[in-house]
N, CA, C, O and CB atoms as a CASP TS submission, in Angstrom:
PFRMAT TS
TARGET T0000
AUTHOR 0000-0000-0000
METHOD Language model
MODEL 1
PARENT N/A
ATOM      1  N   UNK     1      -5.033  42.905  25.181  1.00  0.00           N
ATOM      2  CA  UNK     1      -5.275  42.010  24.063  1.00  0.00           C
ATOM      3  C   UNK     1      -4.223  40.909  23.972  1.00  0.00           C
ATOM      4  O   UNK     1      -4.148  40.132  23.021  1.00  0.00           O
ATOM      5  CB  UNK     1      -5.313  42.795  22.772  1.00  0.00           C
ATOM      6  N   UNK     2      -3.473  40.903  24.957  1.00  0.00           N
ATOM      7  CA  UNK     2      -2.400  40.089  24.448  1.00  0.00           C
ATOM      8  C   UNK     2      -2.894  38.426  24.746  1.00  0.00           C
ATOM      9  O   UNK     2      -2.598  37.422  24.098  1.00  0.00           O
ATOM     10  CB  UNK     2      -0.889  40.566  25.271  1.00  0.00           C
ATOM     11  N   UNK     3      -3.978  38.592  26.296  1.00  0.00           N
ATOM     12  CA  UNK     3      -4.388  37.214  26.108  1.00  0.00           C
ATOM     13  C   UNK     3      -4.609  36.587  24.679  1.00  0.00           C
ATOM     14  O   UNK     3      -3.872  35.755  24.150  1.00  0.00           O
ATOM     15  CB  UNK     3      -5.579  37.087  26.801  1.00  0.00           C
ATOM     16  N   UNK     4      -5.773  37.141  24.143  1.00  0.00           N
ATOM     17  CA  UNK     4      -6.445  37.250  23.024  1.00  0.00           C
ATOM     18  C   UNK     4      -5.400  36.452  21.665  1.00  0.00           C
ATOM     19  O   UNK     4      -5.571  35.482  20.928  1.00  0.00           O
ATOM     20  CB  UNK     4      -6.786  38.956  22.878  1.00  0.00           C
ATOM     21  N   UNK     5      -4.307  37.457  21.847  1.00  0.00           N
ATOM     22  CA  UNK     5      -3.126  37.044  21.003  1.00  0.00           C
ATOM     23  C   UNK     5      -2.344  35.571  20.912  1.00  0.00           C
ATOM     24  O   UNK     5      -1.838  34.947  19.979  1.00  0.00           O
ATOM     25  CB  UNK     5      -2.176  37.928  21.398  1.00  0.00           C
ATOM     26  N   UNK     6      -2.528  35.271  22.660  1.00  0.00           N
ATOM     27  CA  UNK     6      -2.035  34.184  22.841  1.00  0.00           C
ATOM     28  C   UNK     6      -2.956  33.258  22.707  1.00  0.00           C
ATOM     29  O   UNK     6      -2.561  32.406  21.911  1.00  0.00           O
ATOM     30  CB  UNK     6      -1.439  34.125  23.865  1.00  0.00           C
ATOM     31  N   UNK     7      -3.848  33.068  23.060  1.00  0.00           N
ATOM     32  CA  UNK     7      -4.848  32.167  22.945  1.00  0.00           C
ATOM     33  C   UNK     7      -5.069  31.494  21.356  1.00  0.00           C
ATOM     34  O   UNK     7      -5.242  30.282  21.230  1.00  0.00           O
ATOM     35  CB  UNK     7      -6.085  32.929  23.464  1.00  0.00           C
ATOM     36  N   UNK     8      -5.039  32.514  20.050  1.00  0.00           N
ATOM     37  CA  UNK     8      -5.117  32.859  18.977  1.00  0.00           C
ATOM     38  C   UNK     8      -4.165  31.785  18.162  1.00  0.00           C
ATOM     39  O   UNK     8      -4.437  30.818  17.451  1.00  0.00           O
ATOM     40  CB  UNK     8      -4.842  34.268  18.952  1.00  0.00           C
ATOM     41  N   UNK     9      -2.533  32.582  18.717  1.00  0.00           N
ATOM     42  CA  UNK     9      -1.332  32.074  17.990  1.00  0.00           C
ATOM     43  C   UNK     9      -1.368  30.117  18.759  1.00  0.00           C
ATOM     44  O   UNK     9      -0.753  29.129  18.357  1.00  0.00           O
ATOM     45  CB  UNK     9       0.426  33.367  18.541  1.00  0.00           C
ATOM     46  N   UNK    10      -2.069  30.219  19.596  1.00  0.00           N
ATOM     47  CA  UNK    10      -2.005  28.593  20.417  1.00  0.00           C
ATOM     48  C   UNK    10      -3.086  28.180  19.505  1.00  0.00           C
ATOM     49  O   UNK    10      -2.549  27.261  18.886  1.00  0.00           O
ATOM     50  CB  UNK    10      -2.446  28.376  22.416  1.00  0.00           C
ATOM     51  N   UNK    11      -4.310  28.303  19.037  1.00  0.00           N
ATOM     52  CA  UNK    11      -4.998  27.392  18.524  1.00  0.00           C
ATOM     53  C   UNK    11      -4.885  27.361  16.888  1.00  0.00           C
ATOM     54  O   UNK    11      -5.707  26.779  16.181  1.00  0.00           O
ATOM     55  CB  UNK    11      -6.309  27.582  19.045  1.00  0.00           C
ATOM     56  N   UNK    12      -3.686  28.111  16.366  1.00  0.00           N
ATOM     57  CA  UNK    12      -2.944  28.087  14.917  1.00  0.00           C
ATOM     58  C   UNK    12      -2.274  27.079  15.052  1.00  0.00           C
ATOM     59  O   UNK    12      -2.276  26.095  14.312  1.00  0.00           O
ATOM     60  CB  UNK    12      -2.033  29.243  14.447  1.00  0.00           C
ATOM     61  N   UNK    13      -1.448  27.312  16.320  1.00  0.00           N
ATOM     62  CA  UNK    13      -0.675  25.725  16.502  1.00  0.00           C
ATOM     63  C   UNK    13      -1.213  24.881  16.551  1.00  0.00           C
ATOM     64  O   UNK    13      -0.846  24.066  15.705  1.00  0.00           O
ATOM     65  CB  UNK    13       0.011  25.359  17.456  1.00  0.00           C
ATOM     66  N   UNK    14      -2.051  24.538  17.197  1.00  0.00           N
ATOM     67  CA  UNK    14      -3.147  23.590  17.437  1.00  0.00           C
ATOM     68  C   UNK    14      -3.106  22.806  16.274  1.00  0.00           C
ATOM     69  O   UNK    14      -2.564  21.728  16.029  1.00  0.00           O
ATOM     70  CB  UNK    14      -4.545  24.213  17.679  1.00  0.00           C
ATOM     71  N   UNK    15      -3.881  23.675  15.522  1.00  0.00           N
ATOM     72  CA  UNK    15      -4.582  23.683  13.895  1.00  0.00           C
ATOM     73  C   UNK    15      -3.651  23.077  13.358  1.00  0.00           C
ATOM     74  O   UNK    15      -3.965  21.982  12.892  1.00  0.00           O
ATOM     75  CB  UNK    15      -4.907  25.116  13.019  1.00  0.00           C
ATOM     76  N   UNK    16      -2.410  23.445  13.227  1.00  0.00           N
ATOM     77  CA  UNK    16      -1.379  23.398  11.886  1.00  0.00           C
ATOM     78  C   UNK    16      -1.042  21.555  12.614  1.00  0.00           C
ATOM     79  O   UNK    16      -1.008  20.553  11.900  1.00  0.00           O
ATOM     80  CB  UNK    16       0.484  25.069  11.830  1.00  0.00           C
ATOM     81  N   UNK    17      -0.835  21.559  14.137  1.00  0.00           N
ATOM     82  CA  UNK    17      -0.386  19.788  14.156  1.00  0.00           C
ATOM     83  C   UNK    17      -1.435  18.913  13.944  1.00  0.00           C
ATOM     84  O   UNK    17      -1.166  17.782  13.537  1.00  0.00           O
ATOM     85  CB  UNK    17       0.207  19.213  15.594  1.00  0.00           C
ATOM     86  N   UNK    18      -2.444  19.194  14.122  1.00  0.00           N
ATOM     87  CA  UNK    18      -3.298  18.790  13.399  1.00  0.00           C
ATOM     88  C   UNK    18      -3.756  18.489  11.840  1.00  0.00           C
ATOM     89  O   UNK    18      -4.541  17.617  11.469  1.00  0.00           O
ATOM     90  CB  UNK    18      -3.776  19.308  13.788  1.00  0.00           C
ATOM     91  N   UNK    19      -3.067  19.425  11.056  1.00  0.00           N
ATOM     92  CA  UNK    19      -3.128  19.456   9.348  1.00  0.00           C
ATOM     93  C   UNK    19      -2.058  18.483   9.437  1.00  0.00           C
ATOM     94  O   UNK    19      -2.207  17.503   8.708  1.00  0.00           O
ATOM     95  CB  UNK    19      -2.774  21.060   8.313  1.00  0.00           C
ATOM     96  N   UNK    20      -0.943  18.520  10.207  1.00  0.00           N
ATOM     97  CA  UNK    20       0.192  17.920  10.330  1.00  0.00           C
ATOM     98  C   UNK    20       0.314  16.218  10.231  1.00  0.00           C
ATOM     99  O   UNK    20       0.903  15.460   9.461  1.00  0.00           O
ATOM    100  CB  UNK    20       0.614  18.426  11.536  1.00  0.00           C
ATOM    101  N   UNK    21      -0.618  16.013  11.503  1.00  0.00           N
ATOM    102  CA  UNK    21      -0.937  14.380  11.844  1.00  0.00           C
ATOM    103  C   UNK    21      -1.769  14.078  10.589  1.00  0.00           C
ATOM    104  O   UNK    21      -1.627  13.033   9.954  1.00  0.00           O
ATOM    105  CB  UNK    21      -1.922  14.014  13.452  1.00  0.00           C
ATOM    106  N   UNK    22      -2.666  15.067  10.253  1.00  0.00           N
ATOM    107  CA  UNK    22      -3.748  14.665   9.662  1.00  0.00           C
ATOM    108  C   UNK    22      -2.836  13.833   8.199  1.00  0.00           C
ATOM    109  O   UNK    22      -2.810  12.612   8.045  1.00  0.00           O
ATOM    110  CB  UNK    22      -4.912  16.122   9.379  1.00  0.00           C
ATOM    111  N   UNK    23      -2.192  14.796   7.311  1.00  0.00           N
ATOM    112  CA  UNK    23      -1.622  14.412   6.379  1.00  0.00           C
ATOM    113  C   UNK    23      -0.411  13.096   6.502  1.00  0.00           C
ATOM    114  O   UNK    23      -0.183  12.362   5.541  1.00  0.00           O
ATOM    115  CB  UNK    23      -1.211  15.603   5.950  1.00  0.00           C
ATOM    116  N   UNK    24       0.179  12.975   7.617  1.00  0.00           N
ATOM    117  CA  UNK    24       0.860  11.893   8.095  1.00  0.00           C
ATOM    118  C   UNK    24       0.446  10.691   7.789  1.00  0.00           C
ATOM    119  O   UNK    24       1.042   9.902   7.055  1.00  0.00           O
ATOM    120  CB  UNK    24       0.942  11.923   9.272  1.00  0.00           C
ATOM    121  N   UNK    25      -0.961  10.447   8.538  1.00  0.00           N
ATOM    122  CA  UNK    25      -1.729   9.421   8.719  1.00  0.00           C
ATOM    123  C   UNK    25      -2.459   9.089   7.550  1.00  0.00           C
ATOM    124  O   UNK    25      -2.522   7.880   7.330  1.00  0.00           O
ATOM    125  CB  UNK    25      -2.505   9.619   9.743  1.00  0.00           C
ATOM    126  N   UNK    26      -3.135   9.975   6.587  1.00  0.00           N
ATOM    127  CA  UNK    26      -3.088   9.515   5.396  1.00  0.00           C
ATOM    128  C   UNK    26      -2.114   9.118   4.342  1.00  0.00           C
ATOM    129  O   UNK    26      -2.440   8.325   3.458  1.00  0.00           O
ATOM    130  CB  UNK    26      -3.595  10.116   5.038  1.00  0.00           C
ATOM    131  N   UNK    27      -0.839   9.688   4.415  1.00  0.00           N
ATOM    132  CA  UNK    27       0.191   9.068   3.978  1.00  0.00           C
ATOM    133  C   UNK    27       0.675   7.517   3.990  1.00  0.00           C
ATOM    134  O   UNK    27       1.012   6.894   2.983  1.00  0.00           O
ATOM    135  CB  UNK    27       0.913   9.684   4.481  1.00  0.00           C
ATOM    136  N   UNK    28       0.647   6.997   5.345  1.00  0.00           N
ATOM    137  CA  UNK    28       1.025   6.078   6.084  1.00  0.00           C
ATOM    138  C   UNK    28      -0.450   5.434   5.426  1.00  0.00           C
ATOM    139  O   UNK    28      -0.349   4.417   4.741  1.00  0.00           O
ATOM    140  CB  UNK    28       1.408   6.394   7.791  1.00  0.00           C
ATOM    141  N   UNK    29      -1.589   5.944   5.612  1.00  0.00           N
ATOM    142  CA  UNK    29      -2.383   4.546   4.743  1.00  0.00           C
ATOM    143  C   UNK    29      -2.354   4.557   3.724  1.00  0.00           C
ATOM    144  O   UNK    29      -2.623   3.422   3.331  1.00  0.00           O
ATOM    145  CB  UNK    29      -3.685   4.232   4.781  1.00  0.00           C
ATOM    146  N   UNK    30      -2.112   5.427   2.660  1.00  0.00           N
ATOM    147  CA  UNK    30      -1.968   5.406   1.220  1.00  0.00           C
ATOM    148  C   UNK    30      -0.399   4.446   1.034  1.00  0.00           C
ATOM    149  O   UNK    30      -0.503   3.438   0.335  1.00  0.00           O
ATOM    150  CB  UNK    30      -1.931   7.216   0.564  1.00  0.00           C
ATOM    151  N   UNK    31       0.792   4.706   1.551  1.00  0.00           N
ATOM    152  CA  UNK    31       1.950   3.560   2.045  1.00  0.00           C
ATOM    153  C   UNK    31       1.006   1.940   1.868  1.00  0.00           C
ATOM    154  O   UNK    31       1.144   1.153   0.932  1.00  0.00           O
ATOM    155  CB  UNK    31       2.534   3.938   4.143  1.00  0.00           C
ATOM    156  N   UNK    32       0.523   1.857   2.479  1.00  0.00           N
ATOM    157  CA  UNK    32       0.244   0.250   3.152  1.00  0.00           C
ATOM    158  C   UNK    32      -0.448  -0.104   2.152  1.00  0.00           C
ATOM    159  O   UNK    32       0.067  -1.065   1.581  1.00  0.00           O
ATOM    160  CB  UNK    32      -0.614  -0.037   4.664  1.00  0.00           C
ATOM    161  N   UNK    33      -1.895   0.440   1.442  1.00  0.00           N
ATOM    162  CA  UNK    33      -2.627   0.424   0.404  1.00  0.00           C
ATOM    163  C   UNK    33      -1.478   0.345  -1.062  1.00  0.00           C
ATOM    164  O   UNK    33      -1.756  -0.397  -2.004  1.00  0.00           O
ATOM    165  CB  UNK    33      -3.630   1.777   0.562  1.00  0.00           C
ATOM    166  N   UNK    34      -0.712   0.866  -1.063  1.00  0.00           N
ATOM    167  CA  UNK    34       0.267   0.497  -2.638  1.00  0.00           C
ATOM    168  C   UNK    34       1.142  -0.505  -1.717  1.00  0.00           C
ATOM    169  O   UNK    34       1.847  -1.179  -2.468  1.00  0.00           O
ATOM    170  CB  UNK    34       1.469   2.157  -3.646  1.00  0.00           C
ATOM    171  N   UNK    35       1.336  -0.822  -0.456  1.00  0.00           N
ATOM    172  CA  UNK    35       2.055  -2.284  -0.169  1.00  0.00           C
ATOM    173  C   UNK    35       1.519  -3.441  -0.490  1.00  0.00           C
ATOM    174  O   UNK    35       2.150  -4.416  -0.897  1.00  0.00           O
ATOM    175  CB  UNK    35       2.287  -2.533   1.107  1.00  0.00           C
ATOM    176  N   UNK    36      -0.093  -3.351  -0.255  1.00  0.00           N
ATOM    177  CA  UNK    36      -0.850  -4.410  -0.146  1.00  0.00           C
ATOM    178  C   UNK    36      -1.048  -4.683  -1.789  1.00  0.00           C
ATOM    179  O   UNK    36      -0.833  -5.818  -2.214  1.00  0.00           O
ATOM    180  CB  UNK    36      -2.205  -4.127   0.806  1.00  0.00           C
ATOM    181  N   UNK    37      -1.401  -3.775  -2.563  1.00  0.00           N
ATOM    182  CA  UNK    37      -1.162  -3.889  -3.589  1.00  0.00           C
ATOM    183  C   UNK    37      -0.176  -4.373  -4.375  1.00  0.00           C
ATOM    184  O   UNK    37      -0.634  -5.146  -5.217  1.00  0.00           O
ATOM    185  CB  UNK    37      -1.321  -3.213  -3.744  1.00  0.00           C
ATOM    186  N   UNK    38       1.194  -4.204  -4.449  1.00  0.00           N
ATOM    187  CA  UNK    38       2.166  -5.022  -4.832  1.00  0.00           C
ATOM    188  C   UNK    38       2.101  -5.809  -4.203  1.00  0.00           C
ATOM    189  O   UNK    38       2.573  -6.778  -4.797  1.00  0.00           O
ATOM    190  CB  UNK    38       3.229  -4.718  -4.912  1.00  0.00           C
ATOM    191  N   UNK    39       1.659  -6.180  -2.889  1.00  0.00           N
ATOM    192  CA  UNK    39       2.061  -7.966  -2.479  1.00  0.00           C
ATOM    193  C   UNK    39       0.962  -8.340  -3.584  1.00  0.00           C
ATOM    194  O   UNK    39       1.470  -8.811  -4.601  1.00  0.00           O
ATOM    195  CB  UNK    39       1.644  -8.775  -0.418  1.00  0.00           C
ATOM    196  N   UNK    40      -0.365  -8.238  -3.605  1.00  0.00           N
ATOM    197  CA  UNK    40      -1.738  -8.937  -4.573  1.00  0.00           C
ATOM    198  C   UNK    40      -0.757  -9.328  -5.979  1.00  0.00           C
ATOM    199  O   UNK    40      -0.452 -10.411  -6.478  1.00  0.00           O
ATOM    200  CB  UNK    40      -3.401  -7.445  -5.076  1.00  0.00           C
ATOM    201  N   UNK    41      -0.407  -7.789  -6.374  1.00  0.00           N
ATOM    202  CA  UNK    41       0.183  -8.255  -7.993  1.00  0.00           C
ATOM    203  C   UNK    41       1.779  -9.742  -7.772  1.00  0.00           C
ATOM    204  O   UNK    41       2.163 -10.544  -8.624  1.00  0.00           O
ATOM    205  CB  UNK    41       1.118  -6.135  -8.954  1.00  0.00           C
ATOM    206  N   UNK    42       2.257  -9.560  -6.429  1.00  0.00           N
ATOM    207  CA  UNK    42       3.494 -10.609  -6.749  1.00  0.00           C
ATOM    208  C   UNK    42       2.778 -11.820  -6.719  1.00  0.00           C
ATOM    209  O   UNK    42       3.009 -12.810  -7.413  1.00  0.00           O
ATOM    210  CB  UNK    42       4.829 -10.662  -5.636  1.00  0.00           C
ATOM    211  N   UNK    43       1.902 -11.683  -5.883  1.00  0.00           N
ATOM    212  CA  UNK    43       0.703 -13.330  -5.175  1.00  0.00           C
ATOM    213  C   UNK    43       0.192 -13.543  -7.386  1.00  0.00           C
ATOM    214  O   UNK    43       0.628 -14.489  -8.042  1.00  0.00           O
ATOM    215  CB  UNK    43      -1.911 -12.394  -3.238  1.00  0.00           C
ATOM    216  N   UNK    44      -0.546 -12.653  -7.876  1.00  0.00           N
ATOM    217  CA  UNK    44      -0.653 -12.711  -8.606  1.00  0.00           C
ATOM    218  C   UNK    44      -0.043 -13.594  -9.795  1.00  0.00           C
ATOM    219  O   UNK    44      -0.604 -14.567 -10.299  1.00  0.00           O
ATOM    220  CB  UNK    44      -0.708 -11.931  -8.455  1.00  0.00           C
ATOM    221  N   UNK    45       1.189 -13.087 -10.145  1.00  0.00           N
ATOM    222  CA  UNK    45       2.346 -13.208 -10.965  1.00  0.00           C
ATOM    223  C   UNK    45       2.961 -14.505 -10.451  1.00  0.00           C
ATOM    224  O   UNK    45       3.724 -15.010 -11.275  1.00  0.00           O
ATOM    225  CB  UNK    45       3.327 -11.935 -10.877  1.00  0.00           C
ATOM    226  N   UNK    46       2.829 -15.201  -9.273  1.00  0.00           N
ATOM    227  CA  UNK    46       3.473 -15.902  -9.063  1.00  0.00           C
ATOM    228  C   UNK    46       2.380 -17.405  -8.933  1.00  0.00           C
ATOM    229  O   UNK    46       2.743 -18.541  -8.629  1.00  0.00           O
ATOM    230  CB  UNK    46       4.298 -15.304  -8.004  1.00  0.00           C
ATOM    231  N   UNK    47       1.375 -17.063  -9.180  1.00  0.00           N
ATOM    232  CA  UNK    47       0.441 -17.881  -9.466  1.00  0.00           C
ATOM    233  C   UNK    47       0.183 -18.148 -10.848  1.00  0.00           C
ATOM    234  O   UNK    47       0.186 -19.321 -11.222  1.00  0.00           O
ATOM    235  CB  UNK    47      -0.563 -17.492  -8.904  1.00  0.00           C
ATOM    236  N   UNK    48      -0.042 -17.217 -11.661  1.00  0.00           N
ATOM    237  CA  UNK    48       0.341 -17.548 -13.171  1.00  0.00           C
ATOM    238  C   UNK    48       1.869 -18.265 -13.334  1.00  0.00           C
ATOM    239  O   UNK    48       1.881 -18.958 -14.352  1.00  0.00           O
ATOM    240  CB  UNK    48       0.331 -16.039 -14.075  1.00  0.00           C
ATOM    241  N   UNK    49       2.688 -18.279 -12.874  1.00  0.00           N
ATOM    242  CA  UNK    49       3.654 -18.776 -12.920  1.00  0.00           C
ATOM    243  C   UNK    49       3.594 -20.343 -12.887  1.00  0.00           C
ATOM    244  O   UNK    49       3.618 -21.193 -13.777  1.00  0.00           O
ATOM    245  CB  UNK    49       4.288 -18.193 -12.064  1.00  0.00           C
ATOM    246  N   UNK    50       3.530 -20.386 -11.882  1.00  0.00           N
ATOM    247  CA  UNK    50       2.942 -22.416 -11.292  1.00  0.00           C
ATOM    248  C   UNK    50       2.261 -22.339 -12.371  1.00  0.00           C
ATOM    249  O   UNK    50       2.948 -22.812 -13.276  1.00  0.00           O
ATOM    250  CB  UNK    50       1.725 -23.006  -9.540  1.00  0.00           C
ATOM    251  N   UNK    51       1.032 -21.907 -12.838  1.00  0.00           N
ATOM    252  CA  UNK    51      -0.162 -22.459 -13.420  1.00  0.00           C
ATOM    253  C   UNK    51       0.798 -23.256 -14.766  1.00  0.00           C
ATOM    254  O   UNK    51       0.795 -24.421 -15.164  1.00  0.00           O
ATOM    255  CB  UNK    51      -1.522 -21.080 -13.885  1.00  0.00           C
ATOM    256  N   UNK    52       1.566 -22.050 -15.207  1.00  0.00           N
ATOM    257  CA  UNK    52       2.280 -21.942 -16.674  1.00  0.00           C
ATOM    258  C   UNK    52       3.510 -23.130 -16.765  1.00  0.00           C
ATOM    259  O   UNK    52       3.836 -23.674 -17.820  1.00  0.00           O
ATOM    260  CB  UNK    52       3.042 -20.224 -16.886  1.00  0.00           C
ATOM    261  N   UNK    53       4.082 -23.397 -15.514  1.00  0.00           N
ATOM    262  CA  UNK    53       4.992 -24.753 -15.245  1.00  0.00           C
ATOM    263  C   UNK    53       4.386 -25.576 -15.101  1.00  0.00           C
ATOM    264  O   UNK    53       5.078 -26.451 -15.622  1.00  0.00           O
ATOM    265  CB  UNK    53       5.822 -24.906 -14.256  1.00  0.00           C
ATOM    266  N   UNK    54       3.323 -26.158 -14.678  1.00  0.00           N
ATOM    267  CA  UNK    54       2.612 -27.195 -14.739  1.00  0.00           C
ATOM    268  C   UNK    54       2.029 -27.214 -15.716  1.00  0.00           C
ATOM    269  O   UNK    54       2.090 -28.376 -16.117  1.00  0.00           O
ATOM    270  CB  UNK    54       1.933 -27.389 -13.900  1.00  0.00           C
ATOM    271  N   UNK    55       1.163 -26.302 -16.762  1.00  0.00           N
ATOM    272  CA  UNK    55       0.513 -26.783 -17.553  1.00  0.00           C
ATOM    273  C   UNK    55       1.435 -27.631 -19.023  1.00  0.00           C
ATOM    274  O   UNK    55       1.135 -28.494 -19.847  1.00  0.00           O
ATOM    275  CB  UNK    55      -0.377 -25.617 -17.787  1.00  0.00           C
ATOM    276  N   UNK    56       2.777 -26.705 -18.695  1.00  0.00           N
ATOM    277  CA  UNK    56       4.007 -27.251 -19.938  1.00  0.00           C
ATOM    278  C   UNK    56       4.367 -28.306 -18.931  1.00  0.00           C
ATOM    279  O   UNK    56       4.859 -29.227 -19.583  1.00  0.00           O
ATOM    280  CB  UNK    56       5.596 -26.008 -20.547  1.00  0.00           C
ATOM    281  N   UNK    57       4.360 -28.579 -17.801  1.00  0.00           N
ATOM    282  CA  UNK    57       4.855 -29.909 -17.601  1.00  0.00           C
ATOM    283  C   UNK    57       3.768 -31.134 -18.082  1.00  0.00           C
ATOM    284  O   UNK    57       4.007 -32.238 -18.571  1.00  0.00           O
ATOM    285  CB  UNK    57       5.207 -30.013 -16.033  1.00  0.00           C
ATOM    286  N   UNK    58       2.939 -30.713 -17.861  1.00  0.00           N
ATOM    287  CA  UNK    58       1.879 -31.887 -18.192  1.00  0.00           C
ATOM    288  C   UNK    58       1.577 -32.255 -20.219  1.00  0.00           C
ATOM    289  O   UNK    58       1.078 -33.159 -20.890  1.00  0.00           O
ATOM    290  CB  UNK    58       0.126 -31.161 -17.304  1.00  0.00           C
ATOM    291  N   UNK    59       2.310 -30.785 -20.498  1.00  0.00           N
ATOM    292  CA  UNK    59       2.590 -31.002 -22.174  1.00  0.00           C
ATOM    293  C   UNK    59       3.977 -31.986 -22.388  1.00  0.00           C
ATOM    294  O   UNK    59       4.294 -32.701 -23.339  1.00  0.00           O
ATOM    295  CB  UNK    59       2.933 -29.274 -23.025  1.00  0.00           C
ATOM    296  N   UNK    60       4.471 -31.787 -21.456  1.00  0.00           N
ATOM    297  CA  UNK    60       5.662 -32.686 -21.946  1.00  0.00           C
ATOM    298  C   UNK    60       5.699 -33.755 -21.016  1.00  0.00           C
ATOM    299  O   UNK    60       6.852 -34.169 -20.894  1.00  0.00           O
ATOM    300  CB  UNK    60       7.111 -31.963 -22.005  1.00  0.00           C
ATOM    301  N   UNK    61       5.063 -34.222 -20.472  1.00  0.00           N
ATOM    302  CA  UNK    61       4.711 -35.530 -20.187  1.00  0.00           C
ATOM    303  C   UNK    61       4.086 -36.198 -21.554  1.00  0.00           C
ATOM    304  O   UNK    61       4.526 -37.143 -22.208  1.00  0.00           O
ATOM    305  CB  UNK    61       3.696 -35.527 -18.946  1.00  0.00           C
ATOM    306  N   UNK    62       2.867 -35.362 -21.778  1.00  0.00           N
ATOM    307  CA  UNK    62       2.007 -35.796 -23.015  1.00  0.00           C
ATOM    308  C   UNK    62       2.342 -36.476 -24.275  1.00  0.00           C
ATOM    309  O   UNK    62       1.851 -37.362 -24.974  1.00  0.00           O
ATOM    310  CB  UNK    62       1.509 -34.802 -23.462  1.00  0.00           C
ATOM    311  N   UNK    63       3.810 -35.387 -24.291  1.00  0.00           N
ATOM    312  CA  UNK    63       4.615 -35.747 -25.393  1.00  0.00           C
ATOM    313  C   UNK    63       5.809 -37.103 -25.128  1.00  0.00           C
ATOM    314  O   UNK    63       6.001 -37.849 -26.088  1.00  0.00           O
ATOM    315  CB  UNK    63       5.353 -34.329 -25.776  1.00  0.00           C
ATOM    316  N   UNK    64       6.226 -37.247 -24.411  1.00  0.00           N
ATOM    317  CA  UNK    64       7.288 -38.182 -23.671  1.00  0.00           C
ATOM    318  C   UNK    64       5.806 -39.597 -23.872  1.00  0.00           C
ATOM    319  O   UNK    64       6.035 -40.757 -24.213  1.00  0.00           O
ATOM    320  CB  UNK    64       7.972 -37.433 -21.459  1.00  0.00           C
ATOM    321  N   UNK    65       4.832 -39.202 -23.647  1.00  0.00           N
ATOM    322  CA  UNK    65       4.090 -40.870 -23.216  1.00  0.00           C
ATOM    323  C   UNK    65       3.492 -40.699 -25.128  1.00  0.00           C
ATOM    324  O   UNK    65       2.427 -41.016 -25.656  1.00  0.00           O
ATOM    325  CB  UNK    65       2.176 -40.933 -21.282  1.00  0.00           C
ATOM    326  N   UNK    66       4.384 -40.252 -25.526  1.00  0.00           N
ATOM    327  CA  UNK    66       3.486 -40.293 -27.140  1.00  0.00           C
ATOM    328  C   UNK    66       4.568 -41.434 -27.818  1.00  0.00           C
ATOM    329  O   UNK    66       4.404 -41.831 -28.971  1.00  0.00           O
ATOM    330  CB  UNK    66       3.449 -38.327 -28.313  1.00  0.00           C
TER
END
């Protein structure tokens, strides 16, 4: 039986680097997915930004040509 045994304890190993990679690799895309995400929210935030300096610049032009 010892083949049996070995064959056995080899495809546990198998198994387990496999659970192994498996969880890795979803890690590593769940990583990139909250990267991509904070870049959207800075792209975000930094577009309201401009919008919000220009729209007070064009108020105080408004006011300066008053």
């Amino acid at each position: 039986m010892g083949f049996m045994d070995d064959a056995k304890e080899t495809a546990e190993a198998v198994g387990d680097k496999i659970k192994d990679t498996w969880e890795d690799t979803t890690d590593r895309v769940g990583d990139k997915v909250d990267e991509m995400k904070a870049d959207a929210d800075v792209k975000k935030a930094e577009a309201e930004r401009d919008s919000v300096k220009t729209r007070n610049s064009i108020k105080e032009e408004l006011r300066e040509s008053s």
